[in-house]
RORO-446432 format. One line per field, with one value per atom (N, C-alpha, C): residue number from 1; atom name; x, z, y. Coordinates in pm, 1 decimal. Atoms other than C-alpha are relative to their C-alpha. Layout:
n = (NUM, ...) $
atom = (CA, ...) $
X = (X, ...) $
Z = (Z, ...) $
Y = (Y, ...) $
! end
This chain:
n = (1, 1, 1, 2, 2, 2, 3, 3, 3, 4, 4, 4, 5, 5, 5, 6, 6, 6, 7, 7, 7, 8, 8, 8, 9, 9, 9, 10, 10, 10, 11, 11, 11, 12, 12, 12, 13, 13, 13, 14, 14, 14, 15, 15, 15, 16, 16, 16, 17, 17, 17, 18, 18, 18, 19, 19, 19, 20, 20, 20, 21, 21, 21, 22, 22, 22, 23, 23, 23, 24, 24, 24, 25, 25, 25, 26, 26, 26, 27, 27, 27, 28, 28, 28, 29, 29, 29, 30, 30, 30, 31, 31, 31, 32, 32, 32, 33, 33, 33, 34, 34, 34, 35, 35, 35, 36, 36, 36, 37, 37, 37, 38, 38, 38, 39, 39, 39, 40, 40, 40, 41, 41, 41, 42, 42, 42, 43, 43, 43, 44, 44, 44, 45, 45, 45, 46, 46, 46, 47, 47, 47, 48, 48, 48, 49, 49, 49, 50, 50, 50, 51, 51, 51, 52, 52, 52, 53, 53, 53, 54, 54, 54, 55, 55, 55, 56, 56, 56, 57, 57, 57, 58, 58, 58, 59, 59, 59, 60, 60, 60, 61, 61, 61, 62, 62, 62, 63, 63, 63, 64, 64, 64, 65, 65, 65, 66, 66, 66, 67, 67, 67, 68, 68, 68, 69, 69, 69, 70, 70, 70, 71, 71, 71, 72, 72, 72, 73, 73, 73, 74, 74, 74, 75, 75, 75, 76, 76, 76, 77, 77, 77, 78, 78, 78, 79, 79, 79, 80, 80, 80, 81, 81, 81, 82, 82, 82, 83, 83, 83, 84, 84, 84, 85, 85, 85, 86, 86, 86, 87, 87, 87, 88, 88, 88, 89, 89, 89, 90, 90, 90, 91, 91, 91, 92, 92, 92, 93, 93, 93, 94, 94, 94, 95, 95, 95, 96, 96, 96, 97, 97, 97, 98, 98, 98, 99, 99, 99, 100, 100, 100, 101, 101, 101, 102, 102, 102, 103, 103, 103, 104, 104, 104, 105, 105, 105, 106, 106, 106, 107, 107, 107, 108, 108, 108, 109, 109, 109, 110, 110, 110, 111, 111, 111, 112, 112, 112, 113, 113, 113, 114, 114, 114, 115, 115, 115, 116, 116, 116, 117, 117, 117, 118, 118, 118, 119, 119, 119, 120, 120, 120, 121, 121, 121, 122, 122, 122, 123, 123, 123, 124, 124, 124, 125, 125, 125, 126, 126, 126, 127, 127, 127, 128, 128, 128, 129, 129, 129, 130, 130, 130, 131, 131, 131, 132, 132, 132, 133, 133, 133, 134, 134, 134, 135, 135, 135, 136, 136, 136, 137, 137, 137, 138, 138, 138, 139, 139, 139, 140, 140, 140, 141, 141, 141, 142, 142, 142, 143, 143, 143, 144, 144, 144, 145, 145, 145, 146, 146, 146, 147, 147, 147, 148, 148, 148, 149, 149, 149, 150, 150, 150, 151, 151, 151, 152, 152, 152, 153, 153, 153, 154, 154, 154, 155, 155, 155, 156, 156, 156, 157, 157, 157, 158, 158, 158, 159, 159, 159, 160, 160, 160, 161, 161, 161, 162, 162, 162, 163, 163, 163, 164, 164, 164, 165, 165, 165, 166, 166, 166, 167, 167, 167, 168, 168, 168, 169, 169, 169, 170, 170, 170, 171, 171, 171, 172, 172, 172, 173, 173, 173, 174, 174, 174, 175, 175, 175, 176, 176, 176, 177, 177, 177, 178, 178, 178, 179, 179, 179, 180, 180, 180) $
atom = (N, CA, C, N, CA, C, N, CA, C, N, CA, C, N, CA, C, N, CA, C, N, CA, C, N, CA, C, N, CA, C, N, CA, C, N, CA, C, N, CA, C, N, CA, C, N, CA, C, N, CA, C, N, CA, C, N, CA, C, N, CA, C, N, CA, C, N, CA, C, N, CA, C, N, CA, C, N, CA, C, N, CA, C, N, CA, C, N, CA, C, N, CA, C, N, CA, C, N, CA, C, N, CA, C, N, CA, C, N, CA, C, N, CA, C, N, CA, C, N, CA, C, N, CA, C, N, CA, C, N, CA, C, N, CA, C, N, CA, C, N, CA, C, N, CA, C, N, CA, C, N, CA, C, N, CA, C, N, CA, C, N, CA, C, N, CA, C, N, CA, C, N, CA, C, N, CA, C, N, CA, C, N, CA, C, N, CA, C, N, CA, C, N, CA, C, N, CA, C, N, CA, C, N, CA, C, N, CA, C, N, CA, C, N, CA, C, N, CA, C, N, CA, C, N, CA, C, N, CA, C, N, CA, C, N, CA, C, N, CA, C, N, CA, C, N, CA, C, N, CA, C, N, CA, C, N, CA, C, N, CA, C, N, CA, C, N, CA, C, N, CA, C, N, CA, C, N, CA, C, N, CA, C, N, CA, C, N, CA, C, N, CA, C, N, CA, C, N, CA, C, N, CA, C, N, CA, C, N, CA, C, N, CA, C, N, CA, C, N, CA, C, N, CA, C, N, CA, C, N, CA, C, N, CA, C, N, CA, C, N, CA, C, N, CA, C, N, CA, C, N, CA, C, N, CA, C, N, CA, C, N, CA, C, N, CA, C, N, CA, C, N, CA, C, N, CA, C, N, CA, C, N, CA, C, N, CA, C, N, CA, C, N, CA, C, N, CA, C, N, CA, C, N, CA, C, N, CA, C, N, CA, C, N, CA, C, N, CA, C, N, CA, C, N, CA, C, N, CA, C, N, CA, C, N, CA, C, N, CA, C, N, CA, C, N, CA, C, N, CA, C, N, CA, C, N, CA, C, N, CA, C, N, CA, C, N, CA, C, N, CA, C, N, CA, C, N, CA, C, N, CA, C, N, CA, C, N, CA, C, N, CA, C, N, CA, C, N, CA, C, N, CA, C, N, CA, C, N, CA, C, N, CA, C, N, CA, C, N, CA, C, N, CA, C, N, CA, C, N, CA, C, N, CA, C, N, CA, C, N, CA, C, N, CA, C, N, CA, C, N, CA, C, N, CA, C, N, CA, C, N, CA, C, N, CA, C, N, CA, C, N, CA, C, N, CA, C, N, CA, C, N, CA, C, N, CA, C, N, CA, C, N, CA, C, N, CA, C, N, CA, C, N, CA, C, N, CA, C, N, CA, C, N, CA, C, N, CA, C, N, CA, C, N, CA, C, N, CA, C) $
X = (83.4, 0.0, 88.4, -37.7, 118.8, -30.9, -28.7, 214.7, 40.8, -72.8, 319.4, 28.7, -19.4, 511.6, 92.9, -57.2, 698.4, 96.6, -149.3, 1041.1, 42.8, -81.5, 1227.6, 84.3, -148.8, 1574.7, 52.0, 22.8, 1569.1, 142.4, -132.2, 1815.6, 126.1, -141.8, 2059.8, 112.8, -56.5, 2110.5, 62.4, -79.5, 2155.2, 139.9, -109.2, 2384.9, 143.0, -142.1, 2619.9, 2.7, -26.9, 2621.9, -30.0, 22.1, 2424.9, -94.1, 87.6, 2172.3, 4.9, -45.7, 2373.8, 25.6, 7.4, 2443.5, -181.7, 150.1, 2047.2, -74.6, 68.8, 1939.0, 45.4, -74.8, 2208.7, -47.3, 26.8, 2102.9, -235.7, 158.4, 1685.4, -2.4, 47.8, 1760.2, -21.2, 20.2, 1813.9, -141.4, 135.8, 1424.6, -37.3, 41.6, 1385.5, -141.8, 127.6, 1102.2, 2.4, -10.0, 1030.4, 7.7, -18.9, 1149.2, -151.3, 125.5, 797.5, -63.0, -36.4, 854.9, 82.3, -92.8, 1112.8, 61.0, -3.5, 1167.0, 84.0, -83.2, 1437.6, -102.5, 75.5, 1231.3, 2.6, -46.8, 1284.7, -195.1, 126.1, 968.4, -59.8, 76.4, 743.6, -52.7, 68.2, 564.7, -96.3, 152.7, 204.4, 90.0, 13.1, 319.6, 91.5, -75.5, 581.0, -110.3, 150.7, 242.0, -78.5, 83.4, 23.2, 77.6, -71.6, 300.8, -10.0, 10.4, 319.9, -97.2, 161.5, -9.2, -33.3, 23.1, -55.7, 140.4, -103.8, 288.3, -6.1, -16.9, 230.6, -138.9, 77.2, -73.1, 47.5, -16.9, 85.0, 137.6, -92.0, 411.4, -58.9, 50.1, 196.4, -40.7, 74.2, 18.3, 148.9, -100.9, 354.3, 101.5, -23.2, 537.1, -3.5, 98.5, 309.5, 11.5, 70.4, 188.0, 165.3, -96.9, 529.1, 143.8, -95.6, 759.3, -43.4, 82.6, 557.6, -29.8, 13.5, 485.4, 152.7, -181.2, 901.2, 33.6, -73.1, 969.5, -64.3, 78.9, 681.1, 111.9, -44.1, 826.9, 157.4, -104.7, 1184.2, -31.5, 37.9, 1080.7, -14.8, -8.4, 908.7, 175.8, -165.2, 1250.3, 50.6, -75.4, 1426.6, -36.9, 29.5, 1230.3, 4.1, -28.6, 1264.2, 95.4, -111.4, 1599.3, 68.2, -62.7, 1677.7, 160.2, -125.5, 1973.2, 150.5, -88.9, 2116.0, -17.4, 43.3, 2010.4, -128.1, 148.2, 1666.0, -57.9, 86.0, 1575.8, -2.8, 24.1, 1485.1, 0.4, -20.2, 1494.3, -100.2, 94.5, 1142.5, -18.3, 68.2, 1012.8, -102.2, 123.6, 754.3, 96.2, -69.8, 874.8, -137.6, 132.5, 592.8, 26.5, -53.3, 604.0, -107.4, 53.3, 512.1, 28.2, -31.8, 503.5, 81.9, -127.9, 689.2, 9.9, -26.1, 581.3, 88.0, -126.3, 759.9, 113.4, -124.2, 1057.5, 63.6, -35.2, 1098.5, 71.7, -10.0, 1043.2, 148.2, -8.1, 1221.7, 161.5, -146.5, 1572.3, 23.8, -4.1, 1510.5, 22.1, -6.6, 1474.0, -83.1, 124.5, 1290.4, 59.3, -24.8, 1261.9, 43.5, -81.8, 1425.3, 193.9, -140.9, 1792.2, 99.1, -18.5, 1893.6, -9.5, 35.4, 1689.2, -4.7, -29.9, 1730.4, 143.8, -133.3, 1968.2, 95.4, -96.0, 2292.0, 39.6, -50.2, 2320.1, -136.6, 69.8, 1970.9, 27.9, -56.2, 2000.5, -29.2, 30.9, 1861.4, 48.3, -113.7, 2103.0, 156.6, -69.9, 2363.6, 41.1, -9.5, 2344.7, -63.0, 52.2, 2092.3, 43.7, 15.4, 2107.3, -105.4, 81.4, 1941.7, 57.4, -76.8, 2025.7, -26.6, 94.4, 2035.4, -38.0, 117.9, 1969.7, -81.0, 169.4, 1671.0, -83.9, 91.8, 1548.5, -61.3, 57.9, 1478.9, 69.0, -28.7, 1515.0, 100.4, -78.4, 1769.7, 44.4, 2.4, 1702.6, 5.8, -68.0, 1817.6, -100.7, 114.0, 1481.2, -108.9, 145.1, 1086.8, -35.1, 96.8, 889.6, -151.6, 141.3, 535.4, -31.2, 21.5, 415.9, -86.2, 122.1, 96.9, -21.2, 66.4, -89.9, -137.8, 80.9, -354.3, 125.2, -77.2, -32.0, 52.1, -35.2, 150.6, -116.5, 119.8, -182.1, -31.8, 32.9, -207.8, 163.0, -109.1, 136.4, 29.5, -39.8, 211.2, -85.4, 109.2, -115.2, 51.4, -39.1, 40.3, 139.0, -82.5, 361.5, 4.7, 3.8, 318.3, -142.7, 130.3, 57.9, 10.3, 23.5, -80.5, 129.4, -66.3, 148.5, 153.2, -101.9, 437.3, 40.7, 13.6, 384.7, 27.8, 39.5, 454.2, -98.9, 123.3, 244.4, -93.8, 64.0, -19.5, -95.8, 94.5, -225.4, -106.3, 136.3, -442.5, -112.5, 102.8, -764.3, 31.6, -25.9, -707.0, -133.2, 119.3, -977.5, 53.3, -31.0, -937.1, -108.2, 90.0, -1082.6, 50.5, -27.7, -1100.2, 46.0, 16.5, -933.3, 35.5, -19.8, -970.9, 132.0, -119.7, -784.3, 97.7, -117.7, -482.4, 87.0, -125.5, -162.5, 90.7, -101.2, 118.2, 120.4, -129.3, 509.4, 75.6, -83.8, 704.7, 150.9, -138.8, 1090.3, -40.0, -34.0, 1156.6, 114.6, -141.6, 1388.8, -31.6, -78.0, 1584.2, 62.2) $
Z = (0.0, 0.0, 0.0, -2.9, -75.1, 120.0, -125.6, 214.9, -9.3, -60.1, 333.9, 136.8, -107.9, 673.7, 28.1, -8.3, 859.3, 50.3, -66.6, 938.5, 46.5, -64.1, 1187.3, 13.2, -93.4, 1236.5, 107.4, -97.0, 1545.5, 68.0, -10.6, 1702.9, 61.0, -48.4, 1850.4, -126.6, 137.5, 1499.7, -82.6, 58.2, 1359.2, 69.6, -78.6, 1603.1, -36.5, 15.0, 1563.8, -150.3, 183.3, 1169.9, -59.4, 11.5, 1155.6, -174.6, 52.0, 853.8, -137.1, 129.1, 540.5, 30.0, 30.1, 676.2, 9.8, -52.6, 830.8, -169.3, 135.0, 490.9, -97.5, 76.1, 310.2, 6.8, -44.1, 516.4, -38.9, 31.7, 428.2, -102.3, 153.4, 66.3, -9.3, 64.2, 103.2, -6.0, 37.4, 137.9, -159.4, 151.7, -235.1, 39.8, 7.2, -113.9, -27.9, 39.9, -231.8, 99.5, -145.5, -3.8, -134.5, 90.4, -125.9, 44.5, -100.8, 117.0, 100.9, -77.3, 309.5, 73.4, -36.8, 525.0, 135.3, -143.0, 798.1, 80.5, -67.8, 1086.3, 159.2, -96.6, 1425.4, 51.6, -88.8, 1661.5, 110.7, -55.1, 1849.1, 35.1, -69.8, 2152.0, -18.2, 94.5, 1978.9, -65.2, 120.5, 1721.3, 76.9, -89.3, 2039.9, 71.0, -77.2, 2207.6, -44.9, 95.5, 1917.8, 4.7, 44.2, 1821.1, 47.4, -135.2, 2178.0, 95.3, -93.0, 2285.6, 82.1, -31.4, 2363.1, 162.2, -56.2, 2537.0, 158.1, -97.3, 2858.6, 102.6, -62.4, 2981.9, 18.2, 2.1, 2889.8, 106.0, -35.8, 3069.4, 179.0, -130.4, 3418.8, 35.3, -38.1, 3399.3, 49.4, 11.3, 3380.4, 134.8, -69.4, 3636.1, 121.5, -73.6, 3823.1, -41.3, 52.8, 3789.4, -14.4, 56.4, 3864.3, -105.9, 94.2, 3726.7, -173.6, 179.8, 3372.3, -33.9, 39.4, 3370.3, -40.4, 87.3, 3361.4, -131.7, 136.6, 3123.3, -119.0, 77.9, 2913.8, -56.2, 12.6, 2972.7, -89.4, 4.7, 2928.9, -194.1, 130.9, 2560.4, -102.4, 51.5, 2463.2, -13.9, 26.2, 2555.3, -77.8, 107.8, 2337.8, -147.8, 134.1, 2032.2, -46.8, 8.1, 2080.1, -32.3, 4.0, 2087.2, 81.9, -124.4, 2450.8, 12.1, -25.3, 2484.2, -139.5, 101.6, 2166.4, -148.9, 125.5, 1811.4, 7.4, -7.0, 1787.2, -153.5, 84.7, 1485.5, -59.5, 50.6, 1287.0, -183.8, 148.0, 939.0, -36.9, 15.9, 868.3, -134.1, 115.4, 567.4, -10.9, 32.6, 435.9, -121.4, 84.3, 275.4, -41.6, 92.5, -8.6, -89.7, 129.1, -162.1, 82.2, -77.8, -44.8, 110.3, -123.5, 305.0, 91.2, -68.6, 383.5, 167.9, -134.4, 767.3, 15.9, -35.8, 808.2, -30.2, 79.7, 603.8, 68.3, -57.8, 769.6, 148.5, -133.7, 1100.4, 58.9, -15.0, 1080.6, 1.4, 8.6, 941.8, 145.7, -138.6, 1243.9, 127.2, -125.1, 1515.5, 83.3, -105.1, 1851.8, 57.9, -46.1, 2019.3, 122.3, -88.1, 2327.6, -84.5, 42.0, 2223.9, 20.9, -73.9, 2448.0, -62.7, 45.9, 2313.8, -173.2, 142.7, 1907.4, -7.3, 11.7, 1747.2, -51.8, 8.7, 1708.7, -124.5, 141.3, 1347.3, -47.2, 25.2, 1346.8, 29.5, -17.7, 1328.3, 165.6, -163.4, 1675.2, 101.3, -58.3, 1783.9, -1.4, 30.4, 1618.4, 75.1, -29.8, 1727.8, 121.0, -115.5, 2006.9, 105.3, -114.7, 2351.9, 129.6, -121.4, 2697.8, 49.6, -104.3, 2862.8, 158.5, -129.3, 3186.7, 75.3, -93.7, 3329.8, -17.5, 32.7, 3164.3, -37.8, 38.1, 3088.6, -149.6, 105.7, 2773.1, -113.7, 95.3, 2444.1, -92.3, 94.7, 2237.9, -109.9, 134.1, 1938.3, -115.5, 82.5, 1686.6, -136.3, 96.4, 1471.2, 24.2, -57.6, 1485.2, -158.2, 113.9, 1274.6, -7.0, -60.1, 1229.4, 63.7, 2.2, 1376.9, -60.6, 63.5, 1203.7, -85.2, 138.2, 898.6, 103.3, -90.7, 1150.5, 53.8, -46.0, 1307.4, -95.5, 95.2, 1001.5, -107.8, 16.1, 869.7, 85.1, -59.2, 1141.0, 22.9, 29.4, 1192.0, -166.7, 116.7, 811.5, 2.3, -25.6, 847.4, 92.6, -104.5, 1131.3, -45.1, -19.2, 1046.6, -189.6, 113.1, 631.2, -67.3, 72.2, 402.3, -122.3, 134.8, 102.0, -108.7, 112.0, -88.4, 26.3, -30.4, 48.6, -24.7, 90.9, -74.4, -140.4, 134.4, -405.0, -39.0, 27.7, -369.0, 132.0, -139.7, -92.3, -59.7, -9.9, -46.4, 64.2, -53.8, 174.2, -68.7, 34.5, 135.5, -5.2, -24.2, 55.7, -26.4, 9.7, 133.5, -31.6, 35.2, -26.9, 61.1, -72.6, 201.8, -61.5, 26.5, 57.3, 68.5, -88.5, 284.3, -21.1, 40.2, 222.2, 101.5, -128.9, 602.4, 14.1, -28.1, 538.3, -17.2, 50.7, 570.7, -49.0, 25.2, 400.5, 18.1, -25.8, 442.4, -170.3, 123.3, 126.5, 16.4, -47.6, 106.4, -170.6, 35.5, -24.5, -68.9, 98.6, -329.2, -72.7, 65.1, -423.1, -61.9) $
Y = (-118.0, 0.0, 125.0, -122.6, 347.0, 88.1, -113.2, 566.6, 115.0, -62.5, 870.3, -46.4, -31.0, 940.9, 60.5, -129.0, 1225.8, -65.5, 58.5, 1193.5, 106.5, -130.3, 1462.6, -14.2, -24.8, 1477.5, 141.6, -116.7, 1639.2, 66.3, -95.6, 1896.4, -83.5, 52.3, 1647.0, -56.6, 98.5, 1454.8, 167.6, -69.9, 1818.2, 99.3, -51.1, 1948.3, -70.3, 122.2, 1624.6, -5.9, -23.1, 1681.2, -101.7, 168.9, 1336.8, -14.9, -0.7, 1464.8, -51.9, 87.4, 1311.9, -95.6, 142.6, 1022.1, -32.8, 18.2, 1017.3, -35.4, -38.9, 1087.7, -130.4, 125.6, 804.2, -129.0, 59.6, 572.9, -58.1, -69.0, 656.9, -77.8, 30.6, 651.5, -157.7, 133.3, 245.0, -8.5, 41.3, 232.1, 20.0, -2.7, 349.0, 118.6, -72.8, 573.9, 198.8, -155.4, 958.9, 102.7, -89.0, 1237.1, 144.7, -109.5, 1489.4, 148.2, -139.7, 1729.2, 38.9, -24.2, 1915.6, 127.0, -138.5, 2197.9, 2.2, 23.1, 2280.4, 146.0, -110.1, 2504.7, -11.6, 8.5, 2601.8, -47.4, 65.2, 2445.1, 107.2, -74.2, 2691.7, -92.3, 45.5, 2580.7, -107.7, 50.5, 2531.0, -137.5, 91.4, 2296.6, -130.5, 128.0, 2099.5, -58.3, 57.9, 2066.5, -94.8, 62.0, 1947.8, -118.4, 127.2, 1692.2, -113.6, 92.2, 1543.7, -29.5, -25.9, 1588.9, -122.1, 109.9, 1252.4, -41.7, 76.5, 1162.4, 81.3, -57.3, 1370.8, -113.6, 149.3, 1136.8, -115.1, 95.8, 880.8, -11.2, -41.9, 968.5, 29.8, -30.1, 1071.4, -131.8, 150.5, 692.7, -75.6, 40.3, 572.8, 15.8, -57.2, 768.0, 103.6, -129.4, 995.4, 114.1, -137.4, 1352.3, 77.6, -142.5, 1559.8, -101.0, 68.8, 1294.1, 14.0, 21.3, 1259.0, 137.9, -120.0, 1630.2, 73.4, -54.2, 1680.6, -65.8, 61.9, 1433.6, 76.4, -63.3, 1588.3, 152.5, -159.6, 1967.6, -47.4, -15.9, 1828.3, -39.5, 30.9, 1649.1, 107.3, -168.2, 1994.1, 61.7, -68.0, 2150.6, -43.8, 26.7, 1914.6, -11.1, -23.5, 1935.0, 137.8, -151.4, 2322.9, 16.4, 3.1, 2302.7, 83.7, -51.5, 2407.5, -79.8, 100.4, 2101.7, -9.1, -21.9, 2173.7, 119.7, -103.2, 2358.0, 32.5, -73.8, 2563.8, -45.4, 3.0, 2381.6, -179.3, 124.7, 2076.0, -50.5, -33.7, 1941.9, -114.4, 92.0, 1755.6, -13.5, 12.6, 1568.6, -101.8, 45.1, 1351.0, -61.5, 53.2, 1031.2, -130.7, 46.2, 830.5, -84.6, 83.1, 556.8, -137.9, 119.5, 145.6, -33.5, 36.1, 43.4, 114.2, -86.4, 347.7, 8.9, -12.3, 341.8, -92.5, 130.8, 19.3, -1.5, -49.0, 98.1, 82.6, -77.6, 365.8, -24.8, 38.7, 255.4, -120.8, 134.3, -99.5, 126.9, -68.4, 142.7, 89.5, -104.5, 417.2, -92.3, 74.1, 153.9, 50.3, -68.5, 157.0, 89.5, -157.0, 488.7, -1.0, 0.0, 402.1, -32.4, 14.0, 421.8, -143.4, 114.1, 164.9, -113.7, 118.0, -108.1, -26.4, 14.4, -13.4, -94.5, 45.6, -221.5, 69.7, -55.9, -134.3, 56.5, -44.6, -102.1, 95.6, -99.2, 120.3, 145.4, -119.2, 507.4, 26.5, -60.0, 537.6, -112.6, 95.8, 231.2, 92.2, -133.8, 463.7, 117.6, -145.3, 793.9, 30.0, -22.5, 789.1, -43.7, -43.7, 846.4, -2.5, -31.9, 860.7, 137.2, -78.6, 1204.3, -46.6, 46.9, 1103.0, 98.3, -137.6, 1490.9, 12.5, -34.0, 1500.9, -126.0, 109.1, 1142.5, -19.1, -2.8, 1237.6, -106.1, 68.2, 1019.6, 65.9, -94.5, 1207.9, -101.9, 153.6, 942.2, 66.7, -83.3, 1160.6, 12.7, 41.7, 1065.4, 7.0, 43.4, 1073.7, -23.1, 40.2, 855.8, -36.4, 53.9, 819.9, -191.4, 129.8, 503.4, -79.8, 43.7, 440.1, 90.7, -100.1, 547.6, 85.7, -106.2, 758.9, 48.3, -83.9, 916.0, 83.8, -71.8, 999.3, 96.6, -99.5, 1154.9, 166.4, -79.9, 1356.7, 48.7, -73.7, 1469.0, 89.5, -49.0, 1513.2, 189.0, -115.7, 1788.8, 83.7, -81.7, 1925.4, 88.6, -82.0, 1999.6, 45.8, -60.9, 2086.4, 36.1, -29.9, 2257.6, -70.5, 53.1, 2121.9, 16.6, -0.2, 2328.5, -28.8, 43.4, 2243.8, -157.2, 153.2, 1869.0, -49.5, 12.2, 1763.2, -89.1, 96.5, 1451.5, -53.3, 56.7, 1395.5, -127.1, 115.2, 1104.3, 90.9, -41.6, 1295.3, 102.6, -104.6, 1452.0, 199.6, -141.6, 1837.7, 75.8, -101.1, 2150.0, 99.1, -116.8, 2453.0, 94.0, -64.6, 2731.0, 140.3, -157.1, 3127.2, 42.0, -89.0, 3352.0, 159.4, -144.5, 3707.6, 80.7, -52.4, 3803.3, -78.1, 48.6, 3553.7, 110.8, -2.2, 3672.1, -50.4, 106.1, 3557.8, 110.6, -61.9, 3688.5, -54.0, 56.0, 3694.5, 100.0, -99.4, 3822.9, 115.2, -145.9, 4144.2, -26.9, 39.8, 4106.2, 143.0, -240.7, 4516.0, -64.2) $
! end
């Protein structure tokens, strides 16, 4: 089945200059990189991302424990621990969650294997508990749906699978550069 799903190389992988091999390593899937944008992470959109992982993180550990790990996560996708930015894309083709996934490894560092990127390169910090797995991949086709939406617009896609709405807006803004 034809997929999309989002791939982040997040600020530790670009700090450590990890994003050509990250990327080298990718291409063995054979699948289409169809969108790509390096951008620093505002709050809102560290919130949306993780929305989920702070519940899950309090069940786990209790309220102030799971509420740090939460805050500390935010911080590191912000790029408090290292760089203030990220370099996301959207990769389309067959099976791509799995492909993806199976090359990235599991998201504890620890337990990826050794020859996966997040066997590789990742990390536990242990001041902050956080995962510093140098990667996020969708896990499912409902995640990567909803991420992909989250973090790109239509036009920023060359090829979506998903459903697109075109809404008028008279009061958008947009920012364009100034070329003298």
């Amino acid at each position: 089945m034809i997929q999309q799903t989002l791939v982040i190389i997040k600020p530790d992988g670009l700090i450590k200059s990890l994003t050509g091999n990250i990327l080298s390593v990718l291409a063995e899937t054979k699948l289409k990189i169809v969108a790509a944008k390096v951008l620093k992470v505002k709050r809102e959109l560290a919130e949306k991302h993780y929305h989920g992982l702070k519940e899950r993180k309090i069940k786990q550990h209790g309220e102030k424990v799971g509420t740090e790990i939460y805050e500390n996560t935010l911080d590191y996708i912000m790029g408090k621990y290292h760089t203030d930015r990220v370099f996301a894309l959207v990769y389309h083709g067959e099976d791509a969650i799995n492909k993806i996934r199976d090359i990235c490894g599991d998201t504890n560092p620890e337990k990826a294997s050794p020859i996966s990127l997040r066997g590789k390169y990742g990390r536990i910090n242990s001041s902050t508990g956080v995962f510093e797995n140098v990667v996020h991949t969708s896990d499912s086709p409902e995640a990567a749906e909803k991420e992909i939406k989250l973090w790109f617009t239509p036009d920023e896609i060359t090829e979506t699978i998903f459903p697109i709405k075109e809404i008028p807006c008279k009061a958008c803004k947009r920012r364009i550069l100034d070329w003298k």
